[in-house]
N, C-alpha and C positions, 0 to 999 in steps of 0.2 A: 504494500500500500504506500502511495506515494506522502511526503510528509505533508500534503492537505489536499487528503483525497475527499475531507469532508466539507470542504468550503460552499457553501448553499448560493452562489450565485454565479453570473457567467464573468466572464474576462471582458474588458474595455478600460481600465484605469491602467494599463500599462503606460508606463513614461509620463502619469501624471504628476511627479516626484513627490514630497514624503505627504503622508496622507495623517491626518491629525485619527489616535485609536488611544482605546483604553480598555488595558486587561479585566477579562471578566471571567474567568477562569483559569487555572491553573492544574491538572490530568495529568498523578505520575502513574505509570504501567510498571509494573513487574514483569522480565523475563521474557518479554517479546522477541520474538522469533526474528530477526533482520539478516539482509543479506551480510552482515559479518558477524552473522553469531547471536548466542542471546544476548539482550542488555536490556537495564531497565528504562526507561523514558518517560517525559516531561513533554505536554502537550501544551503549549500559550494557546488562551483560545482569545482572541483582540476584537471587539467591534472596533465599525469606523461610522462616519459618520454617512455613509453613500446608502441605499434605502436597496433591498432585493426585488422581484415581483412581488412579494406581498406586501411591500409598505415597512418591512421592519427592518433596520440596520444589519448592511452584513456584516458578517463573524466570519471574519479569516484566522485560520492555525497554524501554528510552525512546532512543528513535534520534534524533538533535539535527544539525543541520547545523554541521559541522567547525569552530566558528569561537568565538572567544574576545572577538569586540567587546563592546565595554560592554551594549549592549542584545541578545544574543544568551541567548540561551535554556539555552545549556551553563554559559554565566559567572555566569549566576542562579542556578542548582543548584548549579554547583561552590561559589560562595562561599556558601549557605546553608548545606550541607554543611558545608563545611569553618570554618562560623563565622569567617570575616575575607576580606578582599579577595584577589585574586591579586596576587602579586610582579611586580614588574617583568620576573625573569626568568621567573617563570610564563607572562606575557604576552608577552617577546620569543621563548621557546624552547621555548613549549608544557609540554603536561602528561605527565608521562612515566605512559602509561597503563597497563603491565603491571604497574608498580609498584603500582597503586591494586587489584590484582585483591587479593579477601581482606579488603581494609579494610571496616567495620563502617557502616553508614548506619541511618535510620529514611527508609521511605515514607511518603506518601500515595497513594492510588489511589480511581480510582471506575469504577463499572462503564461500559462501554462497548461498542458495537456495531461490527463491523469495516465497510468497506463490499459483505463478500460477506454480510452478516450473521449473522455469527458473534460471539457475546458472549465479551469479554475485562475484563480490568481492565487500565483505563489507570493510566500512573504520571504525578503529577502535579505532587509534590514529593519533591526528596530533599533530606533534613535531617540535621542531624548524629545520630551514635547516643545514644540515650538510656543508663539506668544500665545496663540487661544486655547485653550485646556478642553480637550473632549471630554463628554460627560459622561457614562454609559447610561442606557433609556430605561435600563431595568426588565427589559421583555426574558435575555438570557436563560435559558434552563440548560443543564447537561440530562442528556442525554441517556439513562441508565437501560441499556436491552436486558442487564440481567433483571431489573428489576420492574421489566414491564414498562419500561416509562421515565419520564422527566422525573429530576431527582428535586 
């Protein structure tokens, strides 16, 4: 599965550059199966402020493998983001992730093909927020299938 194979709207905002979003979920997986192996993972689930077919804000995601090394792909975003390095204890005791839901970011994204070929917008960078602070609209639900339903 592609890292936003569940993005619920179609492509058109490529090369609109950064797009004002704020985290509204946060989805760690254990043990998933990826093409290098098992590892666990961290799902960002970001609204922005662009509206789907149905009138509600889409929800773009960037799922990252669980890890905070120097060259790791989450430690690149987070500190773009967050404009400075992570702390020592950021890096000994992790990132307290329910806490970041609500906090305000800028995307980038570009269009992209899923491999069932379905078009999505990939997210590519998340950057700190610019001068207007995106708000989230509150619609948000995850998504639970074991559990029947919106959680």
């Amino acid at each position: 599965m592609g890292e936003n194979a569940y993005n619920d709207q179609a492509p058109g905002l490529n090369g609109a550059g950064p797009i004002e979003a704020a985290v509204v979920d946060a989805i760690k997986a254990k043990n998933v199966n990826t093409e290098w192996g098992i590892k666990n993972q961290l799902t960002l689930a970001l609204e922005i402020g662009r509206k789907n077919d149905n009138g509600y804000n889409l929800i773009l995601r960037r799922t990252y493998t669980d890890s905070l090394h120097e060259k790791s792909a989450l430690r690149a975003d987070l500190e773009r983001w967050f404009d400075r390095s992570l702390t020592a204890e950021e890096l000994q005791n992790g990132i307290n992730w329910p806490k970041l839901v609500g906090t305000p970011c800028r995307v980038e994204v570009t269009d992209a093909i899923s491999s069932t070929g379905n078009a999505y917008l990939k997210v590519v960078k998340i950057l700190p927020p610019g001068e207007t602070i995106f708000k989230p609209s509150g619609f948000y639900r995850r998504w639970e299938p074991k559990n029947g339903g919106v959680k």
